[in-house]
Backbone as CSV, one residue per row, in Angstrom:
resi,resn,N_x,N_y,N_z,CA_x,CA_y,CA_z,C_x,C_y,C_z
1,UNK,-54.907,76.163,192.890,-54.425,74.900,192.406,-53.742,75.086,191.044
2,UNK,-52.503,74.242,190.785,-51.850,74.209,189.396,-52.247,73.424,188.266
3,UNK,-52.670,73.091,187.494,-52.907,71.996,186.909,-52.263,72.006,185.704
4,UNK,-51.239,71.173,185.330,-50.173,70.516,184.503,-51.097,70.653,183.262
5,UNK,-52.155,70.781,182.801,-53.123,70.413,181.428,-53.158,71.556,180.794
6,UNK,-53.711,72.401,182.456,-54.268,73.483,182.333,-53.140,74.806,181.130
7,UNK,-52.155,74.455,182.088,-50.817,75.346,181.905,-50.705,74.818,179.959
8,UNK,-50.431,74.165,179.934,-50.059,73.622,179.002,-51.227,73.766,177.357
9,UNK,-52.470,74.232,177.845,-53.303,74.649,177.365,-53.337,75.869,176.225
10,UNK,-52.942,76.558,177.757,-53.091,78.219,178.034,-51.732,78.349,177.099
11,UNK,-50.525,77.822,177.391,-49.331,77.950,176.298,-49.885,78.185,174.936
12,UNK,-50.129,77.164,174.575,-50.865,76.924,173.207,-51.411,77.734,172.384
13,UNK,-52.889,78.145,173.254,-53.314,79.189,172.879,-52.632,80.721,172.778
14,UNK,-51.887,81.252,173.730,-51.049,82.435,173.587,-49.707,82.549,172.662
15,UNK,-49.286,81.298,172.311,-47.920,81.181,171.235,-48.241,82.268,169.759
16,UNK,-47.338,82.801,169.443,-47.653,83.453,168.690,-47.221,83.260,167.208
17,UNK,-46.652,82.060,167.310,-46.218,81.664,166.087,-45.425,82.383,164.827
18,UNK,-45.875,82.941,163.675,-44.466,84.427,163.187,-45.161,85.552,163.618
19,UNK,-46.551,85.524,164.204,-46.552,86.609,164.624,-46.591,87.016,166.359
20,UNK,-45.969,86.903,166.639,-45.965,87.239,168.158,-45.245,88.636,168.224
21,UNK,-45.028,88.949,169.874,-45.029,90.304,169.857,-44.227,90.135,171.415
22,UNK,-44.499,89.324,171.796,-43.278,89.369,173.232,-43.260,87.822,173.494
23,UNK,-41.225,87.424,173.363,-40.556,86.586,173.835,-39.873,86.349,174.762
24,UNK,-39.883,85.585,175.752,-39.233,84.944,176.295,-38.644,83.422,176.119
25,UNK,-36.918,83.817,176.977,-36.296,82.933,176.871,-36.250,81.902,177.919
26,UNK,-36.581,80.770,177.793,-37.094,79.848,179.451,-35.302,78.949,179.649
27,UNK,-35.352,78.629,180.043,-34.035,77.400,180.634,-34.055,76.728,179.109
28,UNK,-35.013,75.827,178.689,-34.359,75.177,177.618,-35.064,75.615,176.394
29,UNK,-36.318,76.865,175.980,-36.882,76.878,174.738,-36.769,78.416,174.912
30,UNK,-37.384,78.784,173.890,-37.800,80.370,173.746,-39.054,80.486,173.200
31,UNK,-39.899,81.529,173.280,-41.052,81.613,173.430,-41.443,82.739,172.906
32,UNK,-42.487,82.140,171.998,-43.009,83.663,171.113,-44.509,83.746,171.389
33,UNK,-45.040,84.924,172.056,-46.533,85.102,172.872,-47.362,86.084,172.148
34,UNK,-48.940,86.160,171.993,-49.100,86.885,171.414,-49.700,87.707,172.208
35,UNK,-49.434,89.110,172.584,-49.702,89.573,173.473,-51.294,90.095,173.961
36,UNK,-52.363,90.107,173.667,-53.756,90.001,173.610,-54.307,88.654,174.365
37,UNK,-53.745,87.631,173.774,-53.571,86.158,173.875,-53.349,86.374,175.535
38,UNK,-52.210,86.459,176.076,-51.886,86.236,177.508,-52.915,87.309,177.975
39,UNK,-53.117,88.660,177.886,-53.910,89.091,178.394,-55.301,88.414,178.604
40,UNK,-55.676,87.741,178.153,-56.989,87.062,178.346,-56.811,85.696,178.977
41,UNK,-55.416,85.332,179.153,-55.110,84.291,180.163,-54.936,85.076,181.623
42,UNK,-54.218,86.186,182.099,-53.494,86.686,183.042,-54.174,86.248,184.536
43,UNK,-55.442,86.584,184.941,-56.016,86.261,186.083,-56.020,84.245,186.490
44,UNK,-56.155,83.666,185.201,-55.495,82.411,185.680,-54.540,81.885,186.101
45,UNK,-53.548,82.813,185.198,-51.648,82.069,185.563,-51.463,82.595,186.615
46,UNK,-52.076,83.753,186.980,-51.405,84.671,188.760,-52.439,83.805,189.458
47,UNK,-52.960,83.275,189.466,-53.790,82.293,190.357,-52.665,81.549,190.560
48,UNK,-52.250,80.585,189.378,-51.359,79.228,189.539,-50.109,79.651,190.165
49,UNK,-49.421,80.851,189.667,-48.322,81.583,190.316,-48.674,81.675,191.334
50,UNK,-49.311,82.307,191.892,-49.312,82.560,193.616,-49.368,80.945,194.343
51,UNK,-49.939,80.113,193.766,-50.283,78.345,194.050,-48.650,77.896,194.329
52,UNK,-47.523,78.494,193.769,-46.266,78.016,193.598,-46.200,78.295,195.529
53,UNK,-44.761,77.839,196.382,-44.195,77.661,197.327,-43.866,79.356,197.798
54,UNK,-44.451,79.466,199.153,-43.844,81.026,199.319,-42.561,81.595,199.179
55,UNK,-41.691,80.449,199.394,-39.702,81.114,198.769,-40.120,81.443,197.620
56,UNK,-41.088,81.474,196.512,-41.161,81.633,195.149,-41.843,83.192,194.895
57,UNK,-42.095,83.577,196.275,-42.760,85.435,196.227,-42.225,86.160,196.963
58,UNK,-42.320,87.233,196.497,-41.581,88.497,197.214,-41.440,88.463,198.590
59,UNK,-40.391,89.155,199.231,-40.042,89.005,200.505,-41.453,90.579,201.609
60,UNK,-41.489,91.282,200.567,-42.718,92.059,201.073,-43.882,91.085,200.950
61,UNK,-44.506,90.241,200.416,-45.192,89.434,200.254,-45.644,88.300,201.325
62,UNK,-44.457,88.491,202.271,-44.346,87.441,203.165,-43.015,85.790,202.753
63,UNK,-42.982,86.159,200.915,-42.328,84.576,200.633,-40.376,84.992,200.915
64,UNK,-39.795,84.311,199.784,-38.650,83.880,199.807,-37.692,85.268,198.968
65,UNK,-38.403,85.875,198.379,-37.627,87.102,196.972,-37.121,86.042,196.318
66,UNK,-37.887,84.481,195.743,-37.183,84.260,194.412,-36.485,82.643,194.782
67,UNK,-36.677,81.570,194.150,-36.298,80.435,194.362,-35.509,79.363,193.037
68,UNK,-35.241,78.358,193.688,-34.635,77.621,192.534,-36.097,77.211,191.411
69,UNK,-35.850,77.009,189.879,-36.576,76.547,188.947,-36.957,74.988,189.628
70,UNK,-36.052,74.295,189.998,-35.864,72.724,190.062,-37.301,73.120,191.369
71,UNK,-37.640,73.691,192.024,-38.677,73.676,193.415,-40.251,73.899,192.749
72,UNK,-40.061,74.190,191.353,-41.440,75.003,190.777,-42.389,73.694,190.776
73,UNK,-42.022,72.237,190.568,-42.861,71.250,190.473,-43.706,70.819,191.903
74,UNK,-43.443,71.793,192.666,-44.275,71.756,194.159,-45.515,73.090,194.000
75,UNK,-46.401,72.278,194.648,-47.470,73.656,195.126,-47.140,74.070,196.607
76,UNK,-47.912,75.166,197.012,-47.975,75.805,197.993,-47.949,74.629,199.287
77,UNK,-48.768,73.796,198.964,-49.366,72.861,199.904,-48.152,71.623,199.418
78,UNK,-47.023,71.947,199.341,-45.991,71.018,199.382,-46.672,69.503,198.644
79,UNK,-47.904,69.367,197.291,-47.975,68.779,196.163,-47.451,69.007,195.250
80,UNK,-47.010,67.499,194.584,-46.167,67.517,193.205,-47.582,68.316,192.353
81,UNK,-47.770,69.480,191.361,-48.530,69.333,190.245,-47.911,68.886,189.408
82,UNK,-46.441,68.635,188.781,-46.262,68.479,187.295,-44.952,67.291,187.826
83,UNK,-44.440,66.393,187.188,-42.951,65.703,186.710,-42.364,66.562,185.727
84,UNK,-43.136,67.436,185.200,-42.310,67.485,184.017,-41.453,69.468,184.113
85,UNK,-40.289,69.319,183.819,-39.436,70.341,184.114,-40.363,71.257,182.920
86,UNK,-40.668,70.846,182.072,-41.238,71.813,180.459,-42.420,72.163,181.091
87,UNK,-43.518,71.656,181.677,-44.253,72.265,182.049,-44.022,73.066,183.378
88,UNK,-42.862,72.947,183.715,-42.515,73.878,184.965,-42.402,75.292,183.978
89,UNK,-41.096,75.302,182.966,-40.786,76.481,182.593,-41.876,77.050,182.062
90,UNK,-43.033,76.176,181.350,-44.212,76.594,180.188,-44.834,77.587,181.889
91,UNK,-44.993,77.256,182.624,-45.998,77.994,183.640,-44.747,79.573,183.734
92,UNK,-43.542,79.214,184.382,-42.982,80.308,184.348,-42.805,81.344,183.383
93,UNK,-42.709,80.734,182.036,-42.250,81.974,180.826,-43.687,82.489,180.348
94,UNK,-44.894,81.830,181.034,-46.533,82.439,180.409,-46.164,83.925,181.543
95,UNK,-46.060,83.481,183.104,-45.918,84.320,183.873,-44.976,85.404,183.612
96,UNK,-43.595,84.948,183.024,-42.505,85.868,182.694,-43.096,87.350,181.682
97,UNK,-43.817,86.561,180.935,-44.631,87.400,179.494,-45.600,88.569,179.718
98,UNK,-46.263,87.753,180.931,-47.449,88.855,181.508,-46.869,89.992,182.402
99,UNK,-45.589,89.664,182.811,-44.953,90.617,184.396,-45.549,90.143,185.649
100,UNK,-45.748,88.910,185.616,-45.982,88.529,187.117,-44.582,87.263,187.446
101,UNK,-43.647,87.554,186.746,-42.692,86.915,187.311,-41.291,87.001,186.589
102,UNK,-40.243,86.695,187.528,-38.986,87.655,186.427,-38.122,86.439,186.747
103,UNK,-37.225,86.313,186.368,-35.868,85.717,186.314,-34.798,86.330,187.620
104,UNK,-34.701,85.485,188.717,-33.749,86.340,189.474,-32.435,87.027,188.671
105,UNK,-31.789,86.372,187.947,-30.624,86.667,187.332,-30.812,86.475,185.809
106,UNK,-29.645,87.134,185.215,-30.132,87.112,183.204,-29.331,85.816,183.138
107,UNK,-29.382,85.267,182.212,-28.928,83.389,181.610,-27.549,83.397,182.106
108,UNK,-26.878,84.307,181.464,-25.642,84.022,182.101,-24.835,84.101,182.806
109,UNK,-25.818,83.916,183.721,-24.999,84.281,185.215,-25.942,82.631,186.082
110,UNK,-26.529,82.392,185.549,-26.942,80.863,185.923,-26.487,79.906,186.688
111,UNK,-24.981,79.787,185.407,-24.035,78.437,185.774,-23.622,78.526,187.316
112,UNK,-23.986,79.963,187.977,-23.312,80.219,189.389,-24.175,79.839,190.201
113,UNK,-25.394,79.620,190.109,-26.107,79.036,190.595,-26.557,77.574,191.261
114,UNK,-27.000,77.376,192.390,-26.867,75.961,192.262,-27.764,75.193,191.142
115,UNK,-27.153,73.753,190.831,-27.277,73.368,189.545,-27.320,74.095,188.556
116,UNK,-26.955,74.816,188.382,-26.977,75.878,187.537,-28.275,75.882,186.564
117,UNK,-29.619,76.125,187.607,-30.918,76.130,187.507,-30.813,77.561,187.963
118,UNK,-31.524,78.520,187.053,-32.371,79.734,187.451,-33.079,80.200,188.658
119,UNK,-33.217,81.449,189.418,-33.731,81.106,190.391,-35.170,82.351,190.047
120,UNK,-36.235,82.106,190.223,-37.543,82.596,189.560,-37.955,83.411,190.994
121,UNK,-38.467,84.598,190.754,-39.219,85.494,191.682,-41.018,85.478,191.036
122,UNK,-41.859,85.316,191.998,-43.407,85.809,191.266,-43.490,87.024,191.954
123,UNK,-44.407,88.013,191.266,-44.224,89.039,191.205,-46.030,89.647,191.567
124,UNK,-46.806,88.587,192.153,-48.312,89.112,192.106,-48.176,88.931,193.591
């Protein structure tokens, strides 16, 4: 299960504020993590990651190799967890940080995309 609180929590706590040590860049913020920090999150967010829609996991995996950002507000079980696009990316760029999920394409190559929304692979 995803939970919109949860995610949003776990951000919080791992931000690294001037001292962080690995960033990522999401669709609309950038993100400074402290890397210890996510490690002691990791077995939760690959929980919630794998919870995402199978187009959203590897094609060895059984899923899609990688989907639109705009689909991340669905769970597995075709439930809304979140409205909110920020807590979509906040779940993706915790995942991006740890290596359980990558960016199909680098930013600028986006706009080619439909809506020119990102298309996200999970990687557990």
């Amino acid at each position: 299960m995803i939970d919109a609180q949860r995610v949003e929590e776990i951000l919080i706590d791992c931000l690294g504020g001037e001292n962080y040590d690995i960033a990522v860049e999401g669709v609309i913020n950038t993100y400074g993590f402290n890397g210890e920090k996510l490690e002691e999150h990791t077995e939760e967010v690959r929980k919630m990651l794998w919870n995402l829609p199978k187009p959203f996991l590897p094609i060895a995996a059984g899923g899609g190799g990688g989907w639109s950002f705009l689909n991340a507000c669905q769970d597995a079980n075709d439930e809304q967890w979140t409205g909110l696009h920020q807590r979509m990316e906040q779940l993706l760029c915790l995942g991006i940080a740890m290596g359980l999920a990558e960016w199909v394409l680098p930013k600028d190559m986006w706009p080619a995309l439909p809506g020119g929304m990102p298309y996200v692979v999970v990687k557990v």
